[in-house]
Backbone as a ProteinNet text record, in pm:
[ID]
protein_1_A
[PRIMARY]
XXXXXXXXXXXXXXXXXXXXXXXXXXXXXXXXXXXXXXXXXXXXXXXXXXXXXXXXX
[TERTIARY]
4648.1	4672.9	4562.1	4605.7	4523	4478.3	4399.6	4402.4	4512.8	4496.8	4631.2	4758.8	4792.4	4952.8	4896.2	4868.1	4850.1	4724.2	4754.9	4610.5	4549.6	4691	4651.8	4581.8	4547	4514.3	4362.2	4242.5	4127.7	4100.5	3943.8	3891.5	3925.1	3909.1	3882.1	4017.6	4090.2	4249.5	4299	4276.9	4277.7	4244.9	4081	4078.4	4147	4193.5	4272.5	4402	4511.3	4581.4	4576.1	4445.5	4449.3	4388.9	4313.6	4324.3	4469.1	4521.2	4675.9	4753.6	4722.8	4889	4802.9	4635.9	4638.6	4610.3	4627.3	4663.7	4810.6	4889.3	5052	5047.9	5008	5045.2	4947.2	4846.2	4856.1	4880.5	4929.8	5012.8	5160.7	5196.7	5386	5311.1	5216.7	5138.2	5176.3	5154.5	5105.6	5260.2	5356.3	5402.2	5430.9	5298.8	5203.9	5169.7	5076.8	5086.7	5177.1	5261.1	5381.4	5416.2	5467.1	5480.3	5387.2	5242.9	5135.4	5121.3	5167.7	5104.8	5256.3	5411.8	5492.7	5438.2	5462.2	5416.7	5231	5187.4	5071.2	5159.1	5227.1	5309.2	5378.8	5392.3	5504.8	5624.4	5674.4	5810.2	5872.4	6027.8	6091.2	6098.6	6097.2	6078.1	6224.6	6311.1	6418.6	6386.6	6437.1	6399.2	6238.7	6179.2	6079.5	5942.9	5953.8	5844.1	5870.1	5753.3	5739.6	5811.8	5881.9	5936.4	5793.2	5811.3	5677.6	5662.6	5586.7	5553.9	5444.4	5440	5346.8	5402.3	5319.4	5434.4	5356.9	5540.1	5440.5	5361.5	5227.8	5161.3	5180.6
17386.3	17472.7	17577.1	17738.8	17788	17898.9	17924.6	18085.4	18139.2	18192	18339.2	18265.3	18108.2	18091.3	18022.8	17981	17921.5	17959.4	18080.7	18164.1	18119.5	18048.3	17959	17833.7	17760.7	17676.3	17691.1	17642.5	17660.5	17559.9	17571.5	17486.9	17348.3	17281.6	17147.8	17130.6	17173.6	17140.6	17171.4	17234.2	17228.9	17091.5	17047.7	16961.6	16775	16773.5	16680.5	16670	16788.7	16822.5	16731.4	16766	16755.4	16555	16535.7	16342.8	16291.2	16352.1	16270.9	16291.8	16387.9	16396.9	16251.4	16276.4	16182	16035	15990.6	15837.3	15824.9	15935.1	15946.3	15886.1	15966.5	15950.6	15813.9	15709.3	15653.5	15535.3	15532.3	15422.4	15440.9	15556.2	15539.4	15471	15469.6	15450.1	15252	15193.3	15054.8	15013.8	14926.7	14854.3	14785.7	14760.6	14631.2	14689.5	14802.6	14891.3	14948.6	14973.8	15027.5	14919.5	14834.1	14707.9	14679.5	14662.2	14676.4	14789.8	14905.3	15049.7	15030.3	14985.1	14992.3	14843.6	14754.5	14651.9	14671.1	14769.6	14778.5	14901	14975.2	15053.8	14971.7	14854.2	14825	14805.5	14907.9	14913.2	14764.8	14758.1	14641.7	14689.4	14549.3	14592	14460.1	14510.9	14422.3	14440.6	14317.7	14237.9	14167.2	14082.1	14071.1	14054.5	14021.3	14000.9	14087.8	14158.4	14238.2	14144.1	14211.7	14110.7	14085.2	13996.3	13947.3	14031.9	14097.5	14203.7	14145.3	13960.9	13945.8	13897.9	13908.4	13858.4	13713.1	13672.3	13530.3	13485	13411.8	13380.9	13298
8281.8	8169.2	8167	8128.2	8122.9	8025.9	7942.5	7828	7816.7	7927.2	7947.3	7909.4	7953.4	7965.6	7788.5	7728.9	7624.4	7471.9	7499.5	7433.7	7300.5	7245.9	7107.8	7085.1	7201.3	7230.3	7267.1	7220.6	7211.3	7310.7	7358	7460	7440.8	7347.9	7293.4	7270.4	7239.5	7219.5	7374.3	7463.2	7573.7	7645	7645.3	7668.3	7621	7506.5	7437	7471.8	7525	7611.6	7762.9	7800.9	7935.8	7929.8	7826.4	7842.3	7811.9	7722.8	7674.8	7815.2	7865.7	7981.5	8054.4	8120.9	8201.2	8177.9	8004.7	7988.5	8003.7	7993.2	7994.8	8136.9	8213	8364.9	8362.7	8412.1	8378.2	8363.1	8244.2	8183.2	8287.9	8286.5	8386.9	8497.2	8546.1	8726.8	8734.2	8604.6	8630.3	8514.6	8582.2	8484	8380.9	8418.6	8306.5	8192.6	8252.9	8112.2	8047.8	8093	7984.2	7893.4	7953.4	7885	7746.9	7799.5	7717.8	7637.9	7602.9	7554	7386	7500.6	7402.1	7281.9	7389	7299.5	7124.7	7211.6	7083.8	6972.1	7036.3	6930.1	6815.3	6859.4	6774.3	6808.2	6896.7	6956.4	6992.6	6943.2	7005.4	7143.2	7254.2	7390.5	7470.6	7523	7564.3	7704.9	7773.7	7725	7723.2	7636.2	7502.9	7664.9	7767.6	7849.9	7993.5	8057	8162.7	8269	8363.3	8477.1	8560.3	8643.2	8699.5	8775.4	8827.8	8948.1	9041.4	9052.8	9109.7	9257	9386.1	9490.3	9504.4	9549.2	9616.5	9700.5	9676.6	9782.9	9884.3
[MASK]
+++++++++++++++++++++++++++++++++++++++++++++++++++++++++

């Protein structure tokens, strides 16, 4: 993001911008966390537990 394309947007709101996209991204990166991020929202989550993503040893 930059001035010119967003001129309303001040440094610091710039920067607050630029942490939210990259806990967004992230959280999509790891399963677990999504799981985990909806689950602290509150959100109902179907179904209620992450599928296992672990492999077998």
């Amino acid at each position: 993001m930059n001035a010119r394309a967003h001129p309303d947007v001040d440094s610091e709101g710039a920067a607050e911008v630029k942490a939210t996209a990259q806990g967004i991204h992230r959280i999509n990166a790891n399963p677990r966390l999504r799981w985990s991020f909806l689950a602290h929202t509150g959100l109902a989550i179907h179904p209620p537990h992450p599928p296992n993503s672990r492999k077998d040893q």
